[in-house]
PyMOL Python script that loads the backbone (N, CA, C, O; Angstrom):
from pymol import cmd

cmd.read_pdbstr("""\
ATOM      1  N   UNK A   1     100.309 -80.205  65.119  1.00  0.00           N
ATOM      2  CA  UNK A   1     100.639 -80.198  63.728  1.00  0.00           C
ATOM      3  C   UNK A   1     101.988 -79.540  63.482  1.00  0.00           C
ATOM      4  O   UNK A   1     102.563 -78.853  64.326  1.00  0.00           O
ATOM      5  N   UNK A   2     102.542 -79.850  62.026  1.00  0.00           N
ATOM      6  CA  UNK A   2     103.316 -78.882  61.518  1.00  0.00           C
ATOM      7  C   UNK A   2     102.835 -77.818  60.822  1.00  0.00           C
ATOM      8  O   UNK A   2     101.716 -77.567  60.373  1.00  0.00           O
ATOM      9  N   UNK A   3     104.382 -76.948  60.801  1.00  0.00           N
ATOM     10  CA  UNK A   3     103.732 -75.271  60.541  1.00  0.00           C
ATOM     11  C   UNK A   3     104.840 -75.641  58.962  1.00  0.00           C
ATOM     12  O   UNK A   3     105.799 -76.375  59.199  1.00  0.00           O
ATOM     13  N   UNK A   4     104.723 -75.270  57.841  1.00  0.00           N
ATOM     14  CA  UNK A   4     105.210 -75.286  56.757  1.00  0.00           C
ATOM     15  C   UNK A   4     105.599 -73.987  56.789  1.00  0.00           C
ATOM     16  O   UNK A   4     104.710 -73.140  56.871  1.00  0.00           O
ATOM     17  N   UNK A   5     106.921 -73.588  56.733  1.00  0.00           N
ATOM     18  CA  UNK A   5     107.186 -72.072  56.182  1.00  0.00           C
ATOM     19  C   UNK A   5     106.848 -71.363  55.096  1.00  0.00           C
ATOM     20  O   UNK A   5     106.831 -71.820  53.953  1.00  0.00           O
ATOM     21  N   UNK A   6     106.636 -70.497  55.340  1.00  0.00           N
ATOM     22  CA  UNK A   6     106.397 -69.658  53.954  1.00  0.00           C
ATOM     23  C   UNK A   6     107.893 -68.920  52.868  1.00  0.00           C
ATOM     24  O   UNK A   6     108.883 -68.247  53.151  1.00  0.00           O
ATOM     25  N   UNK A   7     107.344 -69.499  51.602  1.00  0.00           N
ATOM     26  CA  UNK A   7     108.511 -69.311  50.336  1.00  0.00           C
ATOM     27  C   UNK A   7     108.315 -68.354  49.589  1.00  0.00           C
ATOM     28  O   UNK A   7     107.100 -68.223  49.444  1.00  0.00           O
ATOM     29  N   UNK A   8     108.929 -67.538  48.981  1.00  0.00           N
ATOM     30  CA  UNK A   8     108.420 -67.101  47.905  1.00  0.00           C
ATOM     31  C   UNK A   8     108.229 -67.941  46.348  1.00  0.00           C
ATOM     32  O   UNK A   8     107.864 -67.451  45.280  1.00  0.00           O
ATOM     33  N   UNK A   9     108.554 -69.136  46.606  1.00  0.00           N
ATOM     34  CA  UNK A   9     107.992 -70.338  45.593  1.00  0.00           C
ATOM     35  C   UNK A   9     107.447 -71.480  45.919  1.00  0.00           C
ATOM     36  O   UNK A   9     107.589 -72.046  47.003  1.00  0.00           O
ATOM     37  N   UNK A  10     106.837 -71.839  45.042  1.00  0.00           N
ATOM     38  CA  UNK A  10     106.191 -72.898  45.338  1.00  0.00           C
ATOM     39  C   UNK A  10     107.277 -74.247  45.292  1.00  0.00           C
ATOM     40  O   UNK A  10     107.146 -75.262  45.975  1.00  0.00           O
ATOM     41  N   UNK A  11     108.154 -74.033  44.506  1.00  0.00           N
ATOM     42  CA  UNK A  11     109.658 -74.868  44.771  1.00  0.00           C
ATOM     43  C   UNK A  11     110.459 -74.679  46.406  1.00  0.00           C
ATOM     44  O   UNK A  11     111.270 -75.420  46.963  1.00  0.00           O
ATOM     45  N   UNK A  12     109.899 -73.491  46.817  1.00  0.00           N
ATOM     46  CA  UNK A  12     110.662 -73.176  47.789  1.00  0.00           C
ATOM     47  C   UNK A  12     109.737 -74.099  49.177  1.00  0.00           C
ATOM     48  O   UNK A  12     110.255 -74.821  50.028  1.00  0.00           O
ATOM     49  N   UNK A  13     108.460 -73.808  49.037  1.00  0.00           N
ATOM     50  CA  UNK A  13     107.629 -74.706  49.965  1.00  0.00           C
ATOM     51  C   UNK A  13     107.716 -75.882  50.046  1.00  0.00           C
ATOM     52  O   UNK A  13     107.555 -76.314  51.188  1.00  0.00           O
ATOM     53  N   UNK A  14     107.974 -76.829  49.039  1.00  0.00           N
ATOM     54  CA  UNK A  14     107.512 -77.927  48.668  1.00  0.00           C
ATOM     55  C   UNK A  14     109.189 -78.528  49.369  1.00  0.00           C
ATOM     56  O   UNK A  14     109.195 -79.582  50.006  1.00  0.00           O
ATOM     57  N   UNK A  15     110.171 -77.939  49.212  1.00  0.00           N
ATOM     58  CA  UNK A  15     111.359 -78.526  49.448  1.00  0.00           C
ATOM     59  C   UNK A  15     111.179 -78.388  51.299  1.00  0.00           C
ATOM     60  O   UNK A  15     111.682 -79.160  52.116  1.00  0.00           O
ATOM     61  N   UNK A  16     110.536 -77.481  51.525  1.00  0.00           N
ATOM     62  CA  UNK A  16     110.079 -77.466  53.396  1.00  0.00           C
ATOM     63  C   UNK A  16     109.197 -78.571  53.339  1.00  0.00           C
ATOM     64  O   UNK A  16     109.671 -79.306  54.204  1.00  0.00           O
ATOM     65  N   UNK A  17     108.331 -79.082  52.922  1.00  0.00           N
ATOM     66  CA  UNK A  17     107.364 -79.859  53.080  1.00  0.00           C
ATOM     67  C   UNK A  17     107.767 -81.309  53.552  1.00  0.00           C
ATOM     68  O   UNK A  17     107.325 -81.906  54.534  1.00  0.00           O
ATOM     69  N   UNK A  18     109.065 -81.916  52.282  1.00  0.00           N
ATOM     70  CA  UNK A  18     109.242 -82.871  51.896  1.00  0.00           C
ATOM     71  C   UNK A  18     110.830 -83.089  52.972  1.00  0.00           C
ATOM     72  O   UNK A  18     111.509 -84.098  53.165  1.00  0.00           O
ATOM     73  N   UNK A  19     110.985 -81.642  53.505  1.00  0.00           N
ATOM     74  CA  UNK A  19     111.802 -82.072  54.687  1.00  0.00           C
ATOM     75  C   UNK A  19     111.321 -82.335  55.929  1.00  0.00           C
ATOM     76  O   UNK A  19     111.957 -82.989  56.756  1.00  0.00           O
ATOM     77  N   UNK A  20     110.077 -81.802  56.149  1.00  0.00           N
ATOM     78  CA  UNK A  20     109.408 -81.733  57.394  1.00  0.00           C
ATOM     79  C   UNK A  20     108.991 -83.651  57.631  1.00  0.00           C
ATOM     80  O   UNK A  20     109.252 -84.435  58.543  1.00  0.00           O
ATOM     81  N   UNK A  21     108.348 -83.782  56.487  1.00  0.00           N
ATOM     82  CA  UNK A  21     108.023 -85.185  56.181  1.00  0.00           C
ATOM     83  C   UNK A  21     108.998 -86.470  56.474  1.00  0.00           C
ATOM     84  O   UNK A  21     108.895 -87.548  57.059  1.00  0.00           O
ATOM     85  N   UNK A  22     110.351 -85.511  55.489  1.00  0.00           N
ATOM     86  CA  UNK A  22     111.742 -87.162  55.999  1.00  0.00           C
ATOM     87  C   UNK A  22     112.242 -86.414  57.180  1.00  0.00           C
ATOM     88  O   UNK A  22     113.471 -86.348  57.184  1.00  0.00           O
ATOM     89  N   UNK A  23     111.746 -85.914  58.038  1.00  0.00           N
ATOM     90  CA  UNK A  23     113.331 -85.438  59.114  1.00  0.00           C
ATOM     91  C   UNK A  23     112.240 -85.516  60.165  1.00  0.00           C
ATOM     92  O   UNK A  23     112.691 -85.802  61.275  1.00  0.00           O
ATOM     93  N   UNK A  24     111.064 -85.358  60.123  1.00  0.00           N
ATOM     94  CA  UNK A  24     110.032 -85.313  61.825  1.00  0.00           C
ATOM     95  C   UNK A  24     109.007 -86.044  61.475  1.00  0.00           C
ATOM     96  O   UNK A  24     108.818 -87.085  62.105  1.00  0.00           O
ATOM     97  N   UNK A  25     107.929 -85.608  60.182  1.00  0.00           N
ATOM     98  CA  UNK A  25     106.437 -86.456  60.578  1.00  0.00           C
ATOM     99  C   UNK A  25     106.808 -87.751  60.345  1.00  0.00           C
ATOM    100  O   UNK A  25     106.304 -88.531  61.152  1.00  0.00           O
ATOM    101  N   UNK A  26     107.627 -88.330  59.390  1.00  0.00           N
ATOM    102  CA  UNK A  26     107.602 -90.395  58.948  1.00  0.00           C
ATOM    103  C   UNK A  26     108.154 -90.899  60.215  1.00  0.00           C
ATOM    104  O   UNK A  26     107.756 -91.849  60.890  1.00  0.00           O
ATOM    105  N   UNK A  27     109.408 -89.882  60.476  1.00  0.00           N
ATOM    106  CA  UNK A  27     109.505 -90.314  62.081  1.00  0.00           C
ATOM    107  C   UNK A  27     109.380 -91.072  63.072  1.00  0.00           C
ATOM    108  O   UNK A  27     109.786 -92.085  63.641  1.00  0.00           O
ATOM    109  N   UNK A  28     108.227 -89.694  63.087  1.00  0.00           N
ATOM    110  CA  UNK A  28     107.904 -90.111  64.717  1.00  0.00           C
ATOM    111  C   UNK A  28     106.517 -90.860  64.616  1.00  0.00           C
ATOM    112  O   UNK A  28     106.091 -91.481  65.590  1.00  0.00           O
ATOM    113  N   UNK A  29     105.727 -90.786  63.277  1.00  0.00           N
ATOM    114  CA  UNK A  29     104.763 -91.854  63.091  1.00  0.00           C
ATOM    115  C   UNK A  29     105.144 -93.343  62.765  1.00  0.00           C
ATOM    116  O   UNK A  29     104.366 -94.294  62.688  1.00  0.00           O
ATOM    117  N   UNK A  30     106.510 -93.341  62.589  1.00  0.00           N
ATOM    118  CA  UNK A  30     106.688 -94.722  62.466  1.00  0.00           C
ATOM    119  C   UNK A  30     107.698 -95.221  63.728  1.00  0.00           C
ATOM    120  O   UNK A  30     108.301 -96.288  63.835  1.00  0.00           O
ATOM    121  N   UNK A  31     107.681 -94.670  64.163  1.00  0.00           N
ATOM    122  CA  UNK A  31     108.761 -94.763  65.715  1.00  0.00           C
ATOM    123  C   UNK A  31     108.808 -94.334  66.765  1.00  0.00           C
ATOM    124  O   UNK A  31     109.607 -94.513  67.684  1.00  0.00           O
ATOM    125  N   UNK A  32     107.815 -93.654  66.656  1.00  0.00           N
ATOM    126  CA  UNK A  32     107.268 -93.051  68.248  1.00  0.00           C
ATOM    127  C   UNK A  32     105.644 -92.840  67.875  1.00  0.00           C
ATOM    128  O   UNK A  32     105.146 -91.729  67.693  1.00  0.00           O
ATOM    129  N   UNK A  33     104.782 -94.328  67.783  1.00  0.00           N
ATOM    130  CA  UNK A  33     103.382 -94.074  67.784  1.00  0.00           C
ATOM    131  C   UNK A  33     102.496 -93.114  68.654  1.00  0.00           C
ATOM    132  O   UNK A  33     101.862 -92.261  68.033  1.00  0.00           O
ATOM    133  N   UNK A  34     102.383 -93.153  69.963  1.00  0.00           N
ATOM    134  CA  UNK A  34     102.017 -92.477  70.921  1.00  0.00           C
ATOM    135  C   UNK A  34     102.097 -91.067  71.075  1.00  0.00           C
ATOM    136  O   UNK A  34     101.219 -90.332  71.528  1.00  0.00           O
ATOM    137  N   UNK A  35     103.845 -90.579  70.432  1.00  0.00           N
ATOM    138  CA  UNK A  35     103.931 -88.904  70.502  1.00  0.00           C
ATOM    139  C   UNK A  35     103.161 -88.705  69.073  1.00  0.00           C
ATOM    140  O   UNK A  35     102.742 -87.571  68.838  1.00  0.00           O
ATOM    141  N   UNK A  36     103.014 -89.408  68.410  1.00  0.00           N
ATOM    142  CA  UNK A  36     102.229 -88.685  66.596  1.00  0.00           C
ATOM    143  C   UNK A  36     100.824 -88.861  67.448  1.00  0.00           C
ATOM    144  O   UNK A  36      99.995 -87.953  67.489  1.00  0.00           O
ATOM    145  N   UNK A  37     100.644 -90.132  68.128  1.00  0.00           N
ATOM    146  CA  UNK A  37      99.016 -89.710  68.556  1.00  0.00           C
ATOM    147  C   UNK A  37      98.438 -88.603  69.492  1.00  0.00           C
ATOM    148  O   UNK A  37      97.349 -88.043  69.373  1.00  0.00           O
ATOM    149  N   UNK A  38      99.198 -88.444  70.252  1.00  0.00           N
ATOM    150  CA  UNK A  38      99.153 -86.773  71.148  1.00  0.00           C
ATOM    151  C   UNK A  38      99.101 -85.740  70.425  1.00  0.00           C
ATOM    152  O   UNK A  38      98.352 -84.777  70.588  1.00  0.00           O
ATOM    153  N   UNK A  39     100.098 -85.935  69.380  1.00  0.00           N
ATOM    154  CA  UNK A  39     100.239 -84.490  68.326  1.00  0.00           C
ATOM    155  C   UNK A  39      98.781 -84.304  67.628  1.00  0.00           C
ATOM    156  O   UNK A  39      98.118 -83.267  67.608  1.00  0.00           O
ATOM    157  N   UNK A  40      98.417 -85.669  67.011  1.00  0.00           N
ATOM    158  CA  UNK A  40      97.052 -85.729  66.340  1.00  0.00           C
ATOM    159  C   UNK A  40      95.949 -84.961  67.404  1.00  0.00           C
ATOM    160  O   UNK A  40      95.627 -83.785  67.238  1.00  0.00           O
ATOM    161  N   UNK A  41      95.562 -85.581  68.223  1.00  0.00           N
ATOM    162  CA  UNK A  41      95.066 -84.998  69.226  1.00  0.00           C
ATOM    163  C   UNK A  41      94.881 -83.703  69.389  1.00  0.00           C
ATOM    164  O   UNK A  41      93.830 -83.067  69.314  1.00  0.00           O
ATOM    165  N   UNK A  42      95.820 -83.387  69.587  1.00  0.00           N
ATOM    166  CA  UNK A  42      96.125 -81.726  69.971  1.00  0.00           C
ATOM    167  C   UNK A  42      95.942 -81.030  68.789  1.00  0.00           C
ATOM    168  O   UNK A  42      95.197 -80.080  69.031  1.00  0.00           O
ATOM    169  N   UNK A  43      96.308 -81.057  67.487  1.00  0.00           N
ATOM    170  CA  UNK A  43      95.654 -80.466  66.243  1.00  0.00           C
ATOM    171  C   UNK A  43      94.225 -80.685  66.381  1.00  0.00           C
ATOM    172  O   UNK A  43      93.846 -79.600  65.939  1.00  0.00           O
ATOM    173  N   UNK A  44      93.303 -81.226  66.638  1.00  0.00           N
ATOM    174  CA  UNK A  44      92.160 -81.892  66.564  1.00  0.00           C
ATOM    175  C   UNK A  44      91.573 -80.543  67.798  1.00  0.00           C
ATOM    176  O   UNK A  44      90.926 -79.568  67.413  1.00  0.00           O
ATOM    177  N   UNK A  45      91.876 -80.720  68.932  1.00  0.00           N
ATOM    178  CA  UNK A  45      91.748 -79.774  69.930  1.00  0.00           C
ATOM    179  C   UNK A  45      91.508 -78.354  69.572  1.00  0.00           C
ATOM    180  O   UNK A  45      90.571 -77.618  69.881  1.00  0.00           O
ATOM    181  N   UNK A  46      93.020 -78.039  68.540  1.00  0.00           N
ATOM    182  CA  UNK A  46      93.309 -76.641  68.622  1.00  0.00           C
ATOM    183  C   UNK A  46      92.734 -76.323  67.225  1.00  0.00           C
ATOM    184  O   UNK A  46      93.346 -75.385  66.714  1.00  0.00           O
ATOM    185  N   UNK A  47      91.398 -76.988  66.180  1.00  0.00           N
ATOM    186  CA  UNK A  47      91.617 -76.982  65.238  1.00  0.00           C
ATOM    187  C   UNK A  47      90.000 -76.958  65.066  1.00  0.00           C
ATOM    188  O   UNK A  47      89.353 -76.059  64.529  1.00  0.00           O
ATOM    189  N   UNK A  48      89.438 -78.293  65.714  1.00  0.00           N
ATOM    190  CA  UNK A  48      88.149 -78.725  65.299  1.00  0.00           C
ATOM    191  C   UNK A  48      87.262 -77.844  65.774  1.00  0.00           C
ATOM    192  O   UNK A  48      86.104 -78.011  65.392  1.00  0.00           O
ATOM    193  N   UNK A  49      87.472 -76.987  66.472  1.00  0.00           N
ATOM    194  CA  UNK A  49      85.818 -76.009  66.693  1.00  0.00           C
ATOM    195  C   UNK A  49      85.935 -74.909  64.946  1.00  0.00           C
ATOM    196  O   UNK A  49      84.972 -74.285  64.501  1.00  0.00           O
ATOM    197  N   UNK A  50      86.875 -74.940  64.493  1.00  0.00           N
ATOM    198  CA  UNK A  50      86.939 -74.488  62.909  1.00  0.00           C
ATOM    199  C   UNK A  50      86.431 -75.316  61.956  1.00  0.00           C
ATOM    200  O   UNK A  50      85.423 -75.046  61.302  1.00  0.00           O
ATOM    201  N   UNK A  51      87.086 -76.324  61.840  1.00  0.00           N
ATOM    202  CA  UNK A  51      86.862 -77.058  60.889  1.00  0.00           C
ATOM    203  C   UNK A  51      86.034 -78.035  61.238  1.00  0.00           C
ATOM    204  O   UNK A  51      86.485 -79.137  61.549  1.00  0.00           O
ATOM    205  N   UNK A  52      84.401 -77.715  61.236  1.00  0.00           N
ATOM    206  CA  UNK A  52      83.548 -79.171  61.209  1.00  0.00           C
ATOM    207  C   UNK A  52      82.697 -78.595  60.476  1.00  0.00           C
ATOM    208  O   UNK A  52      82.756 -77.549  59.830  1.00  0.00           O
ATOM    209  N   UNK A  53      81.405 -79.817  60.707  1.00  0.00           N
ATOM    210  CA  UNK A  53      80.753 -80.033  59.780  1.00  0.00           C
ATOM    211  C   UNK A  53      79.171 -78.597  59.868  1.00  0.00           C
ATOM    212  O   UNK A  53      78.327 -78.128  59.105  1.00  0.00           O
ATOM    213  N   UNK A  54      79.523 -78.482  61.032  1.00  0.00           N
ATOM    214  CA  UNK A  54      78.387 -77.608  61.588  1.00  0.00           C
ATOM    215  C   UNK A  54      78.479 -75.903  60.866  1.00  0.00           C
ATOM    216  O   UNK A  54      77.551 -75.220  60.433  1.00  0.00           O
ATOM    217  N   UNK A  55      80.061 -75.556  60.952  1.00  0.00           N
ATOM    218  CA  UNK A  55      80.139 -74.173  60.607  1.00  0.00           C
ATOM    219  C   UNK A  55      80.544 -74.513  59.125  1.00  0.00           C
ATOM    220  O   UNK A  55      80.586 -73.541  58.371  1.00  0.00           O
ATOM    221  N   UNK A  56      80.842 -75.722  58.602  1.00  0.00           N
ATOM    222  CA  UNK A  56      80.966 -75.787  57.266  1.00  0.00           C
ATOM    223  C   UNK A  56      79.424 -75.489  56.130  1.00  0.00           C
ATOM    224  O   UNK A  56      79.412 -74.997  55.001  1.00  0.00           O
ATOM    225  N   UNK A  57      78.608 -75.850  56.716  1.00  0.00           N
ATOM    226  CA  UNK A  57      77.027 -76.056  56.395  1.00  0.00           C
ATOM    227  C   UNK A  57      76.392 -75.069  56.513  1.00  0.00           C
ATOM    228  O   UNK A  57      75.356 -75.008  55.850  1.00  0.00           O
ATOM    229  N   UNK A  58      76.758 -73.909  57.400  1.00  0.00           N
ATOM    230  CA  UNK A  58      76.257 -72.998  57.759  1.00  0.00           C
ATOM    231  C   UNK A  58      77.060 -71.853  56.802  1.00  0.00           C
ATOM    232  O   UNK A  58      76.460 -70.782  56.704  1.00  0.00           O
ATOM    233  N   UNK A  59      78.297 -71.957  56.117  1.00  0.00           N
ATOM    234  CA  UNK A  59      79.003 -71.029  55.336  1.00  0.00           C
ATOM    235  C   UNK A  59      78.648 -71.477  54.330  1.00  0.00           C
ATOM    236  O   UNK A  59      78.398 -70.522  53.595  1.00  0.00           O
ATOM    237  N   UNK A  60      78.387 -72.797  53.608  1.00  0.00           N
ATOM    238  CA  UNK A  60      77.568 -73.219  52.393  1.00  0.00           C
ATOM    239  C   UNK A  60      76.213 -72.645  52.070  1.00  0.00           C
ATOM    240  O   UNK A  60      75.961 -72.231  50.938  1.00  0.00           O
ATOM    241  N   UNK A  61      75.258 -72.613  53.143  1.00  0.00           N
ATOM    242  CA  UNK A  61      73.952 -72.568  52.805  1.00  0.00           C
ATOM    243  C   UNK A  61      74.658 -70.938  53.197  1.00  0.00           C
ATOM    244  O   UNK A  61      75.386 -70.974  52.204  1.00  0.00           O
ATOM    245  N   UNK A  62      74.880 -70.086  53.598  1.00  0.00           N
ATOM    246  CA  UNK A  62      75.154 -68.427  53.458  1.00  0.00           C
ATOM    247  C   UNK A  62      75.397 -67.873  52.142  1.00  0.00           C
ATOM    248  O   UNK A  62      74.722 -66.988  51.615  1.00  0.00           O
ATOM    249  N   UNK A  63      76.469 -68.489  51.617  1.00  0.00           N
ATOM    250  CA  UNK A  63      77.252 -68.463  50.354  1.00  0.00           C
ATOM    251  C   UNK A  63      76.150 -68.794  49.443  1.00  0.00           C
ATOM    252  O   UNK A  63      75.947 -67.952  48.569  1.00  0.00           O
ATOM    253  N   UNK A  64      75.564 -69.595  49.447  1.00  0.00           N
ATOM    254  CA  UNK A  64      74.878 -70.349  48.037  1.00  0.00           C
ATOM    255  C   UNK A  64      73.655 -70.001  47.896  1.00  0.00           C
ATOM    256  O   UNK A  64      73.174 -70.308  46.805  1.00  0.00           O
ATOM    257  N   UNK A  65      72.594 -69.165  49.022  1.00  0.00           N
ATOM    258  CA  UNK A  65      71.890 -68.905  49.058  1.00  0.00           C
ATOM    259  C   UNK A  65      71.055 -67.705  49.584  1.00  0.00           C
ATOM    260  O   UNK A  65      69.878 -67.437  49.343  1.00  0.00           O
ATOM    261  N   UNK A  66      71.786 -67.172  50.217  1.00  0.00           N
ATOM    262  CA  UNK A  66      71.616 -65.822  50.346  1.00  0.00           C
ATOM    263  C   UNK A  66      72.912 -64.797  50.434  1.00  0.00           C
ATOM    264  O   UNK A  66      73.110 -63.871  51.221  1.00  0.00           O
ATOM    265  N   UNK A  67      73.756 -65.313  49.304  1.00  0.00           N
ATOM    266  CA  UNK A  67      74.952 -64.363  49.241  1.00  0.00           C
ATOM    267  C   UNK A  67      75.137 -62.632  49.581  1.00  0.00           C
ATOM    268  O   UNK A  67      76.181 -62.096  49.953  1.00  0.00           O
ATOM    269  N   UNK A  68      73.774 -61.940  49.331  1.00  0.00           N
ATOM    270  CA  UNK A  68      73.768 -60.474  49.553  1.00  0.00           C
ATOM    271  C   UNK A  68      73.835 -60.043  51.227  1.00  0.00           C
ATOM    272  O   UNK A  68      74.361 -59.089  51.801  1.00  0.00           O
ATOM    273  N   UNK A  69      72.879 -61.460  51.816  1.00  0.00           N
ATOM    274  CA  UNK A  69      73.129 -61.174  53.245  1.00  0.00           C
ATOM    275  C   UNK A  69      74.329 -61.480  53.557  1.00  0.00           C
ATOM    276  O   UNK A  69      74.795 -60.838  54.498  1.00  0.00           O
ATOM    277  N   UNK A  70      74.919 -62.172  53.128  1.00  0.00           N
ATOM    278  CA  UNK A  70      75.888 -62.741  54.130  1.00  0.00           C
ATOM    279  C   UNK A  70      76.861 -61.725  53.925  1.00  0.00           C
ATOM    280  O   UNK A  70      77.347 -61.034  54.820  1.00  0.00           O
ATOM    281  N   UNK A  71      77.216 -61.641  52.318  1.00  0.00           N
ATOM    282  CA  UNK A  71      78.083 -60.213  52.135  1.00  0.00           C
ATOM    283  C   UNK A  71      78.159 -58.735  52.707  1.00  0.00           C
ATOM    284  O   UNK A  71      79.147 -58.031  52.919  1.00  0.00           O
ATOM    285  N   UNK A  72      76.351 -58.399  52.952  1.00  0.00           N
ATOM    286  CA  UNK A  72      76.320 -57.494  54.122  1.00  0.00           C
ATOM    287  C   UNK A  72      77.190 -57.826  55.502  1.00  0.00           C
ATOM    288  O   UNK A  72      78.123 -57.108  55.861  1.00  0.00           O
ATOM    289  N   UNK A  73      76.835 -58.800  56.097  1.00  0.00           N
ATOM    290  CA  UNK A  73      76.899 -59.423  57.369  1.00  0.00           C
ATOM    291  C   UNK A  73      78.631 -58.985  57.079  1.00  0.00           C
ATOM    292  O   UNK A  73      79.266 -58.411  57.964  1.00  0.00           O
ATOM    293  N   UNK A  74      79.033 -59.212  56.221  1.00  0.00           N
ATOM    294  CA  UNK A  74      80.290 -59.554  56.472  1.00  0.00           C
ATOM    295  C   UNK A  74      81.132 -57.937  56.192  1.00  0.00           C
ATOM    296  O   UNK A  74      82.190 -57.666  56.762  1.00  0.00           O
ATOM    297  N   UNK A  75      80.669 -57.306  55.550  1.00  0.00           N
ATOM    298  CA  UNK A  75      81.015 -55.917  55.584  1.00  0.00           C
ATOM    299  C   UNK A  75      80.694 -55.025  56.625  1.00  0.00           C
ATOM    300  O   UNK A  75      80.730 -53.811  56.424  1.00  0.00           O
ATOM    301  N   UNK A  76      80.443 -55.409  57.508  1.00  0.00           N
ATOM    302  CA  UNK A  76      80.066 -54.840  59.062  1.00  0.00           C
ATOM    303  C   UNK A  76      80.497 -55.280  60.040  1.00  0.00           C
ATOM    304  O   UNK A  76      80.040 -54.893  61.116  1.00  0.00           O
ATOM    305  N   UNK A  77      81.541 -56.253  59.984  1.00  0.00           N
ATOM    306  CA  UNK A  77      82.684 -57.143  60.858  1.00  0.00           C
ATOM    307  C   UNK A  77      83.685 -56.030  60.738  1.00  0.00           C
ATOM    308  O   UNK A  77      83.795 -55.429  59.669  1.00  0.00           O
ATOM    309  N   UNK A  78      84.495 -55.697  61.886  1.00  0.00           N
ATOM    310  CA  UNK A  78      85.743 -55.048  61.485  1.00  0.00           C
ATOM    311  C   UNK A  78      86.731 -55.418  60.905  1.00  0.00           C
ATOM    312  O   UNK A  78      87.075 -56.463  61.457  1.00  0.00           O
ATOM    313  N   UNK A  79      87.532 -55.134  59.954  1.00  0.00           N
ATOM    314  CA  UNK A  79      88.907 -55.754  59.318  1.00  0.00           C
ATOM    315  C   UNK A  79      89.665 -55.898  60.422  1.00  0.00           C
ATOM    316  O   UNK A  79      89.724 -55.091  61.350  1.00  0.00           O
ATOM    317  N   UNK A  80      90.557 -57.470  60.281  1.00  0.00           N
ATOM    318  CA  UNK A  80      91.120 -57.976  61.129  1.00  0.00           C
ATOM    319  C   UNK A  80      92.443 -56.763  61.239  1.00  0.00           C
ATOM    320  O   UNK A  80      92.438 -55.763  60.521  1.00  0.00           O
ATOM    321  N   UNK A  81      93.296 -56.986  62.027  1.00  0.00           N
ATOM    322  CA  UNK A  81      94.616 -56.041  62.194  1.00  0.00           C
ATOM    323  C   UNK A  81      95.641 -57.067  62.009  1.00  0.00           C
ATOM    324  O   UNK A  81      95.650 -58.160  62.575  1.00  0.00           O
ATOM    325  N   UNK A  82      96.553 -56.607  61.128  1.00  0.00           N
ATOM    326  CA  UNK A  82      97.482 -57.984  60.908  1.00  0.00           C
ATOM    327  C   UNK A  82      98.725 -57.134  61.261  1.00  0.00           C
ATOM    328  O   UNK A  82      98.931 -55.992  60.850  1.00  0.00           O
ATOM    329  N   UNK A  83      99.589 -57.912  62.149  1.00  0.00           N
ATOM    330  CA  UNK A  83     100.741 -57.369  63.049  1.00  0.00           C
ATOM    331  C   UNK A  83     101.933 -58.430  62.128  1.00  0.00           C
ATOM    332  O   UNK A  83     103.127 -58.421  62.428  1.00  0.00           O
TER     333      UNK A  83
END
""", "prot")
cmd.dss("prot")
cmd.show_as("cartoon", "prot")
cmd.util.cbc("prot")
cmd.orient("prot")
């Protein structure tokens, strides 16, 4: 995937976005099929044990139904360390 920089505006993102889009992703998806399909791939790899359907269902039914546990549960995790 691409990494979008961070702006202090939302004018400021959006002008990264819409360069990332005309200068690399239309690209190489329209002119180099094979490297956008590797790239796909590899987001998919480095991405999908997060985002599916299994831990999505399992943070729904936490959230929606026993919110006090889960809020415990989750106040007994250590705070991450951000470097």
């Amino acid at each position: 995937g691409w990494a979008i920089e961070d702006h202090n505006t939302d004018e400021g993102e959006s002008i990264c976005l819409y360069e990332k889009l005309e200068k690399a992703i239309a690209p190489m998806f329209y002119h180099h099929p094979e490297q956008w399909a590797r790239v796909m791939q590899m987001s998919i790899v480095l991405n999908g044990s997060f985002f599916n359907t299994h831990r999505m269902l399992e943070q729904y039914l936490a959230n929606a139904y026993f919110p006090e546990s889960y809020s415990r549960q989750r106040q007994s995790l250590p705070e991450p360390v951000l470097t």
